[in-house]
C-alpha positions in Angstrom: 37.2 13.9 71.9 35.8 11.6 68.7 33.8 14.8 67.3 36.9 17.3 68.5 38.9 15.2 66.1 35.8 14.5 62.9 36.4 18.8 63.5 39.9 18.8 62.7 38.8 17.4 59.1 37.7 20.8 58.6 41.4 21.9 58.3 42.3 20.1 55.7 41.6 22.4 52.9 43.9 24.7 54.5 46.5 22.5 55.0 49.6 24.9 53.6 49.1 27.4 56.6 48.5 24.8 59.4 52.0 23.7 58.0 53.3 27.6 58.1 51.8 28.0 61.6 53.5 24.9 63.1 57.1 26.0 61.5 57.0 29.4 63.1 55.6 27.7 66.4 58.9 25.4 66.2 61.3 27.8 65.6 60.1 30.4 67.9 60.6 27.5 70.8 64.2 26.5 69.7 64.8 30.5 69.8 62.8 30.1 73.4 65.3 27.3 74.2 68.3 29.3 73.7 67.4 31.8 76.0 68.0 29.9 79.4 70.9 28.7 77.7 72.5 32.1 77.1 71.7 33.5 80.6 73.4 30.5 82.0 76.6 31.5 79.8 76.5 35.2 80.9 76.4 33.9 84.9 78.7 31.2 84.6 81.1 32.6 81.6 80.8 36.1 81.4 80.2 37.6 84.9 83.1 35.0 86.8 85.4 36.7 83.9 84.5 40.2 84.8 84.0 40.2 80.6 81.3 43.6 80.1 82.1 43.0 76.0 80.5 39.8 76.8 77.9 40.9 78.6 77.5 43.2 75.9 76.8 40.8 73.3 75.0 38.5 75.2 72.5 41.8 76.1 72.3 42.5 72.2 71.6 38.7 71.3 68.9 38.3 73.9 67.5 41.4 72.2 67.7 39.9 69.2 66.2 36.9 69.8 63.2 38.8 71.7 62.4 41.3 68.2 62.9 38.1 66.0 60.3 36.0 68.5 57.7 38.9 68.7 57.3 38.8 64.9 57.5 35.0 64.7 54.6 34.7 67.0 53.1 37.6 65.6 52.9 35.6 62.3 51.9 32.4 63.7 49.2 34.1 65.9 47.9 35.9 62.4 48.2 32.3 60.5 46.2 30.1 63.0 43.8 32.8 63.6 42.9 32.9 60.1 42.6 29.3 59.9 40.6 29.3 62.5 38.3 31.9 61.0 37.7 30.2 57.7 36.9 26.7 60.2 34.5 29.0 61.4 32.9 29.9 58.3 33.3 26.4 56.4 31.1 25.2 59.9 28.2 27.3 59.9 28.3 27.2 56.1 28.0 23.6 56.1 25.5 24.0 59.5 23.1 26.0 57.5 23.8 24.2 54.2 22.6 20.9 55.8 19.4 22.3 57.5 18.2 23.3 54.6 17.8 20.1 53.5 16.5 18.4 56.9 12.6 17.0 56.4 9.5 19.1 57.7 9.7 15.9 60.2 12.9 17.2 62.0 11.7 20.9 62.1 8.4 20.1 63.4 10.6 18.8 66.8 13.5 20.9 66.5 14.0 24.1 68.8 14.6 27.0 66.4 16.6 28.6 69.0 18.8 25.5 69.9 19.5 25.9 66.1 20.8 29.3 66.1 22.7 28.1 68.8 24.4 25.7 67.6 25.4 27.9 64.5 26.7 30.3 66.4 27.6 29.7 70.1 29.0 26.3 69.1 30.7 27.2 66.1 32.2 29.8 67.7 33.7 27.4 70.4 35.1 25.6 68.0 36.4 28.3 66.1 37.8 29.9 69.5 39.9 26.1 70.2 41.5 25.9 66.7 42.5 29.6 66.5 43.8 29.9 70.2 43.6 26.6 72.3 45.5 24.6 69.6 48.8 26.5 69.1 48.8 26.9 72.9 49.1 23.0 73.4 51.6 22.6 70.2 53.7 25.1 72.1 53.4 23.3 75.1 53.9 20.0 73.6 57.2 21.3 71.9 58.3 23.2 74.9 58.1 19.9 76.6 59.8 18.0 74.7 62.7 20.5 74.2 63.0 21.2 77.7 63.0 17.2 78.9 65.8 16.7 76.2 67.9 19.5 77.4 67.4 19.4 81.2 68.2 15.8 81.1 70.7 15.9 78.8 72.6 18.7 81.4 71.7 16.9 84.3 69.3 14.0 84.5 68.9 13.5 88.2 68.3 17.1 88.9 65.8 16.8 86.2 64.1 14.2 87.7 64.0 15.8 91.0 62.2 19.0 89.0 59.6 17.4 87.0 58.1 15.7 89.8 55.4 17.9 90.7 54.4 17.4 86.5 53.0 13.8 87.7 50.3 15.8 90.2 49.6 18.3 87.7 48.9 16.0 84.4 47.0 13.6 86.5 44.7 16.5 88.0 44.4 17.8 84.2 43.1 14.6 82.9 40.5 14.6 85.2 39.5 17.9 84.9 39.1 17.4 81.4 36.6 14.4 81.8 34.7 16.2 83.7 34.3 19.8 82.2 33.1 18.5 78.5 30.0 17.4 80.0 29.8 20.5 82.3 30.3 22.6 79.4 27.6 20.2 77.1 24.9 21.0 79.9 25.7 24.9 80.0 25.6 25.1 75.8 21.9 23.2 75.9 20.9 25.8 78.3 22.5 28.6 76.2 20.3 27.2 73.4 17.2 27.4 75.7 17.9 31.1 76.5 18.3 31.5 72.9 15.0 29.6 72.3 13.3 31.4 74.7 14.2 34.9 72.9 14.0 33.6 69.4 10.0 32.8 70.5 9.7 36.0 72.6 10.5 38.3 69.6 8.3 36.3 67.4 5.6 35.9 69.0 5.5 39.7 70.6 2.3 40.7 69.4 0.3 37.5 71.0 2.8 38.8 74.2 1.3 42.5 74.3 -2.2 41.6 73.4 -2.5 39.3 76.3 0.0 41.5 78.8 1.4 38.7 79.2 5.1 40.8 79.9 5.9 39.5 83.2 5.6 36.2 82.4 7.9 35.9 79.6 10.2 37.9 81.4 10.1 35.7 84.4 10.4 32.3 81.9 13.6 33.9 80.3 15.0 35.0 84.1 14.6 31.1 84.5 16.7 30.1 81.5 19.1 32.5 82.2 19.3 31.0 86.0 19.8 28.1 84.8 22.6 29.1 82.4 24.3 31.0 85.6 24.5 27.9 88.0 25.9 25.9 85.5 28.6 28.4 84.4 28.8 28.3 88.2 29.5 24.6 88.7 32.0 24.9 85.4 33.8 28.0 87.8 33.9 25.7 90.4 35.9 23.3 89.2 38.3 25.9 87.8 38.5 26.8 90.8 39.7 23.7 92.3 42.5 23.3 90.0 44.0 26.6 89.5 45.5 27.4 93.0 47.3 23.9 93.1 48.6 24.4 89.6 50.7 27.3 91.3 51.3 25.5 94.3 53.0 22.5 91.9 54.7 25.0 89.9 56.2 26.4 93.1 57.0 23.1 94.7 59.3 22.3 91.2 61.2 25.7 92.3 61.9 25.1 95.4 63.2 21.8 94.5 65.5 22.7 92.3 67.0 25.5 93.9 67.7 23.0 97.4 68.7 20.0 95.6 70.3 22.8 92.7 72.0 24.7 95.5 73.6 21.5 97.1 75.1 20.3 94.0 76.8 23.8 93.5 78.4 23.6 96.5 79.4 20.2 96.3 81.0 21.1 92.5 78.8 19.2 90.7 77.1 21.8 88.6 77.5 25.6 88.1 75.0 28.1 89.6 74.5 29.3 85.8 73.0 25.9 85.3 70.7 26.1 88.0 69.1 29.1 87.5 68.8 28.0 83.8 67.2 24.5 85.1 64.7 27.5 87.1 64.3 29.3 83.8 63.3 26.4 81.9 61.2 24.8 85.1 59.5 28.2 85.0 58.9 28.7 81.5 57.3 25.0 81.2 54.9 26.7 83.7 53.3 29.1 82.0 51.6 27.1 79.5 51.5 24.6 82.1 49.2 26.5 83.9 47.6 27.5 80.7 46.7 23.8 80.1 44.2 23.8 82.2 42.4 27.1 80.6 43.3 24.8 76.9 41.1 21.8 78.9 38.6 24.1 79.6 38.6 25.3 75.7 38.7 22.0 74.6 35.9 20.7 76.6 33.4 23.7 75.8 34.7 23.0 71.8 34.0 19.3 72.3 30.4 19.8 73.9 30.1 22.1 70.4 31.5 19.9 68.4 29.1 17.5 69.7 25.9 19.4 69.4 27.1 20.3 65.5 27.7 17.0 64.5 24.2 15.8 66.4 22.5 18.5 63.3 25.0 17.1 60.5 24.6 13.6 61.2 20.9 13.9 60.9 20.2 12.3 57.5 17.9 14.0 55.1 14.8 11.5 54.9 13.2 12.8 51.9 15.9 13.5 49.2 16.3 12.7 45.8 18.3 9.6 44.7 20.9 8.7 43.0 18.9 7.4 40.3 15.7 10.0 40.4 14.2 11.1 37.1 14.3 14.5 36.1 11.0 15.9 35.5 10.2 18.2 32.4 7.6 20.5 32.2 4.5 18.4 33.9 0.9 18.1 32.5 -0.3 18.0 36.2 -1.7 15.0 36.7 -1.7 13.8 40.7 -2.7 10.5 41.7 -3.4 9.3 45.7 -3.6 5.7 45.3 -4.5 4.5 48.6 -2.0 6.7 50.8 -1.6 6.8 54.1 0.1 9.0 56.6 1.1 9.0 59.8 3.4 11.7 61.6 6.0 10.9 64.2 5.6 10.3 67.5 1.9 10.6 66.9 -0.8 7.4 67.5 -3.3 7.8 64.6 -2.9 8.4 61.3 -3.5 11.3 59.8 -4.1 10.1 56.5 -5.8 6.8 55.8 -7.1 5.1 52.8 -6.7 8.2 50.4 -7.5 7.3 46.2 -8.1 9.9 44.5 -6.9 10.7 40.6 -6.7 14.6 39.2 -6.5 15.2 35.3 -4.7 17.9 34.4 -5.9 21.6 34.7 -9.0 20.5 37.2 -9.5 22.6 40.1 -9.7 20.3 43.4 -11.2 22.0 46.3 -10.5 20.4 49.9 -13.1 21.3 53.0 -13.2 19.9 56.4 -12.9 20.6 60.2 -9.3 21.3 61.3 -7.4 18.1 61.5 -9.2 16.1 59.2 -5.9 15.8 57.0 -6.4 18.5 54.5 -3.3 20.4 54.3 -1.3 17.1 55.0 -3.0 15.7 51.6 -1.5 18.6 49.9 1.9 18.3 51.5 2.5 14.7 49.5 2.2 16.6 46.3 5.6 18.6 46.8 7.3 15.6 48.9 7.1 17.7 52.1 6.2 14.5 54.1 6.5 10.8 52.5 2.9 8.4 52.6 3.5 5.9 55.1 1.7 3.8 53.2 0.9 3.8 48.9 1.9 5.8 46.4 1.7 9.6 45.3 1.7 9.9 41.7 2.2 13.3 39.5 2.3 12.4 35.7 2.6 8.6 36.8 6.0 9.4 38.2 5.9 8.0 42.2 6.7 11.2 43.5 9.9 9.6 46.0 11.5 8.7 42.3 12.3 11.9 40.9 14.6 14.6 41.3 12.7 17.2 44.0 13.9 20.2 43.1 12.5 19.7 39.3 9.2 18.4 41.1 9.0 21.6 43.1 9.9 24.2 40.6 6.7 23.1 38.9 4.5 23.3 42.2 3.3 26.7 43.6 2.1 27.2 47.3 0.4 29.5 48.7 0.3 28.8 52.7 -2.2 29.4 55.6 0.6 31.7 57.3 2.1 33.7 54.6 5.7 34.3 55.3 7.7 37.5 53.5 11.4 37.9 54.1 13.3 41.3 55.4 13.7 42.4 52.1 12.2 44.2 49.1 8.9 43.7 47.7 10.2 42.8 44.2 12.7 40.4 46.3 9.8 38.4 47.7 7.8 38.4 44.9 10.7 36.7 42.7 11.7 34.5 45.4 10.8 31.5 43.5 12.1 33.0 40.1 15.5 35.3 40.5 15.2 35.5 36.9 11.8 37.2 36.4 11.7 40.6 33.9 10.5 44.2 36.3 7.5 43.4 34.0 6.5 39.7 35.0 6.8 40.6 38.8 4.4 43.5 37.9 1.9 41.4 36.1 1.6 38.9 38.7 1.1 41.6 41.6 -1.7 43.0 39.6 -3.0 39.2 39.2 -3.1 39.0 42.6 -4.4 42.1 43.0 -1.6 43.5 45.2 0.1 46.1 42.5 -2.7 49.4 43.9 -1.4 48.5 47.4 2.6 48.2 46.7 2.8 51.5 44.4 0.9 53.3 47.1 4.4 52.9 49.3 6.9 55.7 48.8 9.7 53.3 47.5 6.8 51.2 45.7 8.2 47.6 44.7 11.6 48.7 46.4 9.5 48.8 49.7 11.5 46.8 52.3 9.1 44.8 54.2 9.8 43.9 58.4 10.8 40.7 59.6 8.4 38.2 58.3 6.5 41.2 56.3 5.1 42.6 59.6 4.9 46.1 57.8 2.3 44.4 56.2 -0.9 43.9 56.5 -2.6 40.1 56.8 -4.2 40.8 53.4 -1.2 42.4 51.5 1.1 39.7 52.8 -1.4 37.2 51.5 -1.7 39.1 48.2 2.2 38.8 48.0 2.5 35.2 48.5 0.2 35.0 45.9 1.8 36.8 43.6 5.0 35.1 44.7 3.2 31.8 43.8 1.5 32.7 40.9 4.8 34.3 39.4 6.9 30.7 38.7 3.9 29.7 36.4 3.8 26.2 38.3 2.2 23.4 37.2 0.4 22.7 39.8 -0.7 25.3 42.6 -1.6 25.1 45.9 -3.9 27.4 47.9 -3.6 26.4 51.8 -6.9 28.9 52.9 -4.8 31.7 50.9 -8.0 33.6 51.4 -8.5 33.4 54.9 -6.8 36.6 55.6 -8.4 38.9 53.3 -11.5 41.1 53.4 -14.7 39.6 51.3 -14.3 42.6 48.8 -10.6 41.4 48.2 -11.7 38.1 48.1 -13.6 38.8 45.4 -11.1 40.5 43.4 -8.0 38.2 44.1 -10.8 35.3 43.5 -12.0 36.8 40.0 -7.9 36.9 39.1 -7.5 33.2 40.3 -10.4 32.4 38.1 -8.7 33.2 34.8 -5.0 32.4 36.4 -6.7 28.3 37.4 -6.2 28.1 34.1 -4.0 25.7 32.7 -2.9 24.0 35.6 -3.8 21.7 38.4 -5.4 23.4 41.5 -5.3 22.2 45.1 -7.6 24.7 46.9 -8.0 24.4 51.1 -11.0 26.9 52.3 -13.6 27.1 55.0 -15.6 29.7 52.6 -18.0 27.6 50.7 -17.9 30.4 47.7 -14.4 29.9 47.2 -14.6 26.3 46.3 -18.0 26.2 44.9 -16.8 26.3 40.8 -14.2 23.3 42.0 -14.2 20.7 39.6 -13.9 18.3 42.3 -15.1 18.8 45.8 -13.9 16.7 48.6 -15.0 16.5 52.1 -12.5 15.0 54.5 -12.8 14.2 58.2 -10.9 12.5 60.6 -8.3 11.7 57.8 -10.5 10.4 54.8 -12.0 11.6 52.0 -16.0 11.4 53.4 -17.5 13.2 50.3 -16.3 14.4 46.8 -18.2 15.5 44.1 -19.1 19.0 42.5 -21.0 21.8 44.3 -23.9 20.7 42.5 -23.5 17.3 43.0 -23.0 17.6 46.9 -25.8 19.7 47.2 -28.3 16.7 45.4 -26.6 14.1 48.1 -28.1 16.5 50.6 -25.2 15.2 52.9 -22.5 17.3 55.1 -21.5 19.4 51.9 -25.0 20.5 51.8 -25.3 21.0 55.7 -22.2 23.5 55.9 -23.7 25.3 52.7 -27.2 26.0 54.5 -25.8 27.1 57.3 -23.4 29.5 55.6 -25.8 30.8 53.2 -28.2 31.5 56.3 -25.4 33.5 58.1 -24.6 35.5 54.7 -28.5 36.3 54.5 -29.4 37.2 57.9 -26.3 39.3 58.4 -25.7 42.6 57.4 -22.6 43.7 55.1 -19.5 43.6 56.6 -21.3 43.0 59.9 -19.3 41.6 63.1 -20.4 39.2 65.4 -21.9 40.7 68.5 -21.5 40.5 72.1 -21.5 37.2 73.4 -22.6 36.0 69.4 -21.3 32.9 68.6 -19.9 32.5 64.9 -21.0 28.9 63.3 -19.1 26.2 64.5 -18.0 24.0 61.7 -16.7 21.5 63.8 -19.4 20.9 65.8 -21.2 20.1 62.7 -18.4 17.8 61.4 -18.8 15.7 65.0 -22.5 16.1 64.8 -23.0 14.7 61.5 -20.1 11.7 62.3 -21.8 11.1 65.8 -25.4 11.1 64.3 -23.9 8.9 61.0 
C-alpha cells in the first residue's frame, strides 16, 4: 500500500483534472441517488393516483437524468483516463530517466529483461489502477456514503437489517486484498523472467543457430511461461473463491429486505414504493460492490508494480557528480593511478591492486596481458565507470570522483571490445557523441577510420540504417564505425579496448596508419593482444593477475628479455612460419597466451 500511495505523488502535477474528475463523479451519484427516489414516487404517488401526466413526467425526468449521466461519466471516464495516461508516461519517463544514470555495478547484476519489465508491464499496472480502478472505488465510496445517509435517514432499522451481509463481504475483501499483492508480486517477477528469457533469446540468436541449440531455448522459455501460468493460476483461484459469495451476499441483502420490507408494508409502517427503492439502492451498492473485489485485484497487481518500480528508483546512483564537483575545461590529458585498487561486488579478490602509474599528456600507453589481469578495468577508472576501492585516479590532478562527469566524459573517447551501433543511420551513430557535428566532420572521421569506401558503397550511403546493434554490419565496419564515432568528439583522451580485434590484418593496417597520425595530440589508452599494435607505445605495460608486472617501451621490454619479450618471440615465430592470411589447421592449436602468462608466473 506504502508504494501504491509514493504513486499517487505522480498526480500532483495534474491536480486540476483529478479535481474535474471527482466533481463529475459526485454529481453523477447524487443524479444516481435521485433515481430510486423518483421510482419510489411514481409507485407510491403516481400509480395509487391513477396520475398517467405523472407518470409522464416522471418517464421524461428519468430520461433526463439517464442522457445527462451518460455524458457526465463520459467526461469523467475521458478525464481520469487521461490522467492516468500522462501517470503512465511521467513513470516510464522517470523509469528510464533514472537507469540511465544507475552505475556499471547495478547493470552488471541486473536482468535486462526484468527492466523492460518493469517499464512496461508494471507501469502499465499502475497506469491501468489510476485510470480505471480509482474512480471505481470513489464511486463506490460515494455511493456508500449517499446511500447509508438516505436508507437510514428513511428507515434506519430496515437499513440495518439490509446492510448486514456488507460485514461478510468487506471482511472477505480485506483479506483478499492481503493476499493477492503478493500473488500478483510473484506473477510480475515471473513476467520479467519470460521477458528476460526473450530479451536474451533474440540477442543472442546467432550463438542459438550456430550451436542448434533451438529446442533448448524453446523448452527454457516453455518453462518461464509455465511458471507465469500456475501463478496466474493460483491468483484465478482466489478470485474464484470470492466471487460466487459476493452474489450470494448481495442476494441474501434482497431477500432481507423484501421479508422484513414486505412485513412492514403490511403492518403500515412503510410504503411498498420505499421498499423497492431500499432494493434499488441495496442493488445498486452491489454492482460496484461486487466490482470491489476486481478494484482489490487491480490494486494489488498495481501495488506489486508499484513495488518493483520503486525497487529501480530507489536505487541510488553510486558514481555521480556532487554538489560541489569542478567543472572541467578542455584537459591536457594527464592521468595519474596512485596506488588504486579495485575490487568488484560480490567478488573475493581484487581485481586491481597496487596500481601507480603517471601519463603525461599526448603519450600513447599500451596495456597487454592474459584476460582477467585487470586491463580493461584500469581503463574504466579513467571515465568513472567503476570508483577505486582504494587510492586515487587523477586526470589533470583533478581526483576524478571530484568533478562534474559529464565534462570528464565529453573529453574521453572509447572505443570498446564489443562495438555497439544503434537502429539508426550511419551518420546518427557516427555523431552520437557530437549531435552537433558538420556532414563534413562526420565524413572526415569515417575516412580516418578508414570506414568512408565501405559506407558510400551502400545504396543510401551515410543514410544507411544499420539493424539492431549494427548487425547489417560486419565485425570490421562496426568496429571502423565506433571508431569513427570515437575519433569524431576530438577527446582528450582515447581509449582503444582491442578496437582491432575484429578487423582483418590489411584493415588493421590501414585504420592503424590513421590512428598513428589521429594519437596525436592526446592521451592514448590502447588494450591489444597484437604485439604490432602496441609496439610504438610510449609506455608498455604488462599486467597479470591485477598488477602492473612490466612497463617499459618495446625496446626496452625486449632488453629485459622478460614476458614482453616471450609473447613477442612467439608471435613473431607464428607470423614467420605462417603463410599470408593462413588459418589454423585441423586440430592446430593457435598460441596460447595465457598459458604463457601462468607459465612464466608459475616458473617466476
Amino acid at each position: 500500500m506504502k508504494n501504491l500511495i509514493r504513486a499517487a505523488a505522480f498526480l500532483r502535477p495534474y491536480a486540476p483534472q483529478v479535481i474535474a474528475s471527482l466533481l463529475t463523479l459526485l454529481i453523477l451519484t447524487g443524479l444516481n441517488l435521485l433515481i430510486p427516489r423518483i421510482i419510489q414516487a411514481v409507485i407510491d404517488d403516481g400509480l395509487l393516483r391513477r396520475d398517467s401526466a405523472y407518470l409522464i413526467r416522471s418517464a421524461l425526468l428519468l430520461f433526463g437524468l439517464g442522457v445527462v449521466s451518460a455524458l457526465l461519466g463520459l467526461i469523467n471516464r475521458y478525464a481520469s483516463e487521461w490522467v492516468a495516461a500522462h501517470v503512465g508516461y511521467d513513470l516510464r519517463n522517470r523509469m528510464y530517466d533514472h537507469i540511465q544514470y544507475l552505475p556499471f555495478a547495478y547493470h552488471d547484476h541486473a536482468q535486462s529483461g526484468q527492466l523492460i519489465s518493469r517499464c512496461i508491464e508494471d507501469v502499465r499496472a499502475i497506469e491501468k489502477f489510476a485510470g480505471s480502478s480509482i474512480p471505481e472505488l470513489a464511486r463506490f465510496l460515494l455511493l456508500l456514503t449517499g446511500i447509508l445517509a438516505v436508507m437510514f435517514s428513511a428507515n434506519a432499522q430496515l437499513a440495518l437489517v439490509a446492510l448486514l451481509p456488507m460485514i461478510p463481504l468487506i471482511w472477505m475483501t480485506a483479506n483478499f486484498g492481503a493476499k493477492i499483492g503478493k500473488l500478483f508480486f510473484e506473477v510480475d517477477q515471473a513476467v520479467g523472467e519470460v521477458s528476460n528469457r526473450l530479451q536474451e533469446n533474440v540477442t543472442g540468436v546467432q550463438v542459438v543457430r550456430a550451436f542448434a541449440r533451438e529446442e533448448y531455448e524453446i523448452a527454457r522459455f516453455q518453462s518461464a511461461n509455465m511458471d507465469v501460468f500456475h501463478k496466474w493460476v493460483r491468483v484465478i483461484d482466489e478470485w474464484a473463491k470470492i466471487m460466487p459469495t459476493t452474489n450470494w451476499l448481495i442476494a441474501i441483502g434482497t431477500m432481507l429486505i423484501l421479508f422484513f420490507g414486505g412485513n412492514m408494508v403490511m403492518e403500515g409502517t412503510i410504503t411498498v414504493g420505499a421498499v423497492v427503492a431500499f432494493n434499488a439502492y441495496l442493488l445498486m451498492m452491489g454492482e460496484p460492490a461486487q466490482a470491489l473485489t476486481g478494484l482489490v485485484n487491480a490494486g494489488g497487481e498495481a501495488a506489486a508494480g508499484a513495488q518493483r518500480v520503486f525497487e529501480v528508483l530507489d536505487t541510488e546512483p553510486d558514481i555521480k557528480s556532487g554538489k560541489e564537483a569542478a567543472v572541467l575545461s578542455v584537459l591536457k590529458g594527464e592521468v595519474e593511478f596512485e596506488n588504486v585498487s579495485l575490487k568488484y561486488q560480490d567478488e573475493k579478490i581484487r581485481s586491481l591492486t597496487g596500481i601507480d602509474l603517471k601519463v603525461a599528456q599526448n603519450k600513447i600507453v599500451a596495456l597487454i596481458g592474459p584476460t582477467g589481469s585487470g586491463k580493461t578495468s584500469l581503463v574504466n577508472l579513467i571515465p568513472r565507470f567503476y570508483d577505486a576501492t582504494s587510492g586515487v585516479v587523477r586526470v589533470d590532478g583533478h581526483d576524478v570522483r571530484g568533478v562534474e562527469l559529464t565534462s570528464l566524459r565529453k573529453q574521453i573517447g572509447i572505443v570498446l571490445q564489443t562495438s555497439l551501433l544503434f537502429s539508426d543511420t550511419i551518420r546518427a551513430n557516427l555523431a552520437y557523441g557530437r549531435p552537433e557535428a558538420t556532414g563534413e566532420e562526420i565524413i572526415a572521421a569515417a575516412k580516418a577510420a578508414q570506414a568512408h569506401e565501405f559506407i558510400i558503397g551502400f545504396t543510401k550511403g551515410y543514410d544507411t540504417i544499420v539493424g539492431e546493434r549494427g548487425v547489417t554490419l560486419s565485425g570490421g565496419q562496426r568496429q571502423r564505425v565506433a571508431i569513427a564515432r570515437a575519433l569524431l568528439m576530438n577527446p582528450r583522451i582515447l581509449i582503444l579496448d582491442d578496437s582491432l580485434s575484429s578487423v582483418d590484418t590489411q584493415t588493421e593496417k590501414l585504420i592503424q596508419s590513421a590512428l598513428d597520425v589521429l594519437m596525436e595530440g592526446r592521451t592514448t589508452f590502447v588494450i591489444a593482444h597484437r604485439l604490432s599494435t602496441v609496439r610504438r607505445a610510449d609506455m608498455i605495460l604488462v599486467m597479470d593477475k591485477g598488477r602492473i608486472v612490466e612497463r617499459g617501451t618495446h625496446a626496452e621490454l625486449l632488453a629485459a628479455g622478460g614476458l614482453y619479450k616471450e609473447i613477442h618471440d612467439l608471435q613473431l615465430i607464428q607470423r614467420e612460419e605462417a603463410p599470408p592470411d593462413a588459418r589454423p589447421l585441423p586440430g592446430e592449436k593457435p598460441i596460447n597466451e595465457n598459458a604463457i602468462y601462468a607459465s612464466k608466473s608459475d616458473s617466476g
